[in-house]
C-alpha positions as CSV (number, residue, x, y, z in Angstrom):
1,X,0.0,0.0,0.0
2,X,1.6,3.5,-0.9
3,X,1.5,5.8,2.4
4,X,-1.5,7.3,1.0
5,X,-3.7,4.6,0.7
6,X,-2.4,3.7,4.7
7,X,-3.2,7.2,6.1
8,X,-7.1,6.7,4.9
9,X,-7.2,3.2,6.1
10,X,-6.2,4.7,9.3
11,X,-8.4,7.6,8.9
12,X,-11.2,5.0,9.2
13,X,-9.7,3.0,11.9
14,X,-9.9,5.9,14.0
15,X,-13.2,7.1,13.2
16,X,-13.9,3.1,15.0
17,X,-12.2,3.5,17.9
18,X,-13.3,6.7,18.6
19,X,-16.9,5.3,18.8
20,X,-15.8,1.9,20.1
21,X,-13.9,3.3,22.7
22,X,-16.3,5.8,24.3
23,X,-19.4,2.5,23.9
24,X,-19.5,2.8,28.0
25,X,-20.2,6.2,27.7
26,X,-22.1,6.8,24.8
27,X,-24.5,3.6,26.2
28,X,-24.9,4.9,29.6
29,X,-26.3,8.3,28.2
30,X,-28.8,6.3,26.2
31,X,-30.5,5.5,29.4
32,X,-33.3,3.0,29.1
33,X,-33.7,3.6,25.6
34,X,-33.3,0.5,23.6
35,X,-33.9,2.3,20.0
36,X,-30.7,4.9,20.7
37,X,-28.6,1.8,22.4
38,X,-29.3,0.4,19.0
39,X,-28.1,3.0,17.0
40,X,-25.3,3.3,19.2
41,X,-23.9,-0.1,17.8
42,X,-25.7,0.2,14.4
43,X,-23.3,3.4,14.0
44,X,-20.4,1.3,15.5
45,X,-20.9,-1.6,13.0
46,X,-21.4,0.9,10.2
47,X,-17.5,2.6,11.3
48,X,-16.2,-1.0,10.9
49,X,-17.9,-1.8,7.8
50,X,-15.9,0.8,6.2
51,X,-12.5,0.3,7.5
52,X,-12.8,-3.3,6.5
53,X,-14.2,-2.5,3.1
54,X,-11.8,-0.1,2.7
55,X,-9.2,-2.2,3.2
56,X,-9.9,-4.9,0.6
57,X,-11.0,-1.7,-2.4
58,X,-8.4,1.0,-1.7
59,X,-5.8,-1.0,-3.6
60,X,-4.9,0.6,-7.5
61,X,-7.5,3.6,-7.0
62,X,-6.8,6.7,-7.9
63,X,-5.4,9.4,-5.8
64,X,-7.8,11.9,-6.2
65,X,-10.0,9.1,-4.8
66,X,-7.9,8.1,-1.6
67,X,-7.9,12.2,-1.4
68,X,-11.6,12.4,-0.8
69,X,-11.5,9.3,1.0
70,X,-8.6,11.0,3.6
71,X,-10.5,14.4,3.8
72,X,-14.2,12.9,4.6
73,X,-12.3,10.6,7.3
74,X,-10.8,13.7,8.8
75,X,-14.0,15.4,8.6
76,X,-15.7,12.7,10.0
77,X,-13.5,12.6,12.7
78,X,-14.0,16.1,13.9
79,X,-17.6,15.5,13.9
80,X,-17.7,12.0,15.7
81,X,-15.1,14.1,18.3
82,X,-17.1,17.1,18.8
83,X,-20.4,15.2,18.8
84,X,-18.7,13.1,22.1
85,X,-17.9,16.2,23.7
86,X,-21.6,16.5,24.8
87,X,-23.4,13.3,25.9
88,X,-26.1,15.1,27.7
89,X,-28.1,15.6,24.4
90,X,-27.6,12.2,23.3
91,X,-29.8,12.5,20.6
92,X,-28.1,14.8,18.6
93,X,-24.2,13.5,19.8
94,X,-25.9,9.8,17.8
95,X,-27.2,11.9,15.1
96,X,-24.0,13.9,14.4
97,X,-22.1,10.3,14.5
98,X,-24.6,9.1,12.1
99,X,-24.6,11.0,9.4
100,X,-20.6,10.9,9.6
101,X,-20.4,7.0,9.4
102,X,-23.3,6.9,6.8
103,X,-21.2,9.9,4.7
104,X,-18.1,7.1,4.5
105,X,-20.0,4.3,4.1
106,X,-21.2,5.8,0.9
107,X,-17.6,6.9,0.2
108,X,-16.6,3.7,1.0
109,X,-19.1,1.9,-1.1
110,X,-17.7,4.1,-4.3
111,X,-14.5,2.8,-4.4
């Protein structure tokens, strides 16, 4: 893999643990709400589902491609961060987190 294509696939590793490592948390402030503990993992299975398809397609693409790919990780990461900042409103921290995992899966899914 050129050090490109290893920087995004790391991109998207992060954007994993940084939901997968704050799953005590972010559960906790769902309370007794089994739709948003739900959503919690569906957004954590979603993170993973990108990195791993990511991994097997990011091979001979092009670099304007791993380029987009790099940048919406990054932006995705700022978001997921910012959005776990502020448990208290937990529906909007899961919606923020949402949209950013859905945004690379569709990334993702274009490679």
């Amino acid at each position: 893999m050129t050090p490109e294509e290893l920087a995004a696939i790391e991109k998207l590793r992060d954007n994993y643990n940084s939901i997968h490592d704050n799953l005590d948390a972010l559960l906790d402030a769902c309370g007794d709400y089994p739709i948003l503990k739900r959503q919690v993992g569906e957004n954590m299975q979603e993170a993973l589902k990108s990195y791993n398809i990511a991994q097997n397609r990011i091979l001979n693409q092009s670099a304007a491609k791993i380029m987009r790919l790099g940048k919406a990780a990054d932006e995705a990461q700022k978001e997921i961060d910012k959005a776990l900042e502020d448990l208290k409103n937990i529906e909007a921290t899961l919606s923020t987190i949402t949209k950013a995992v859905k945004t690379i899966g569709i990334i993702v899914a274009s490679l």
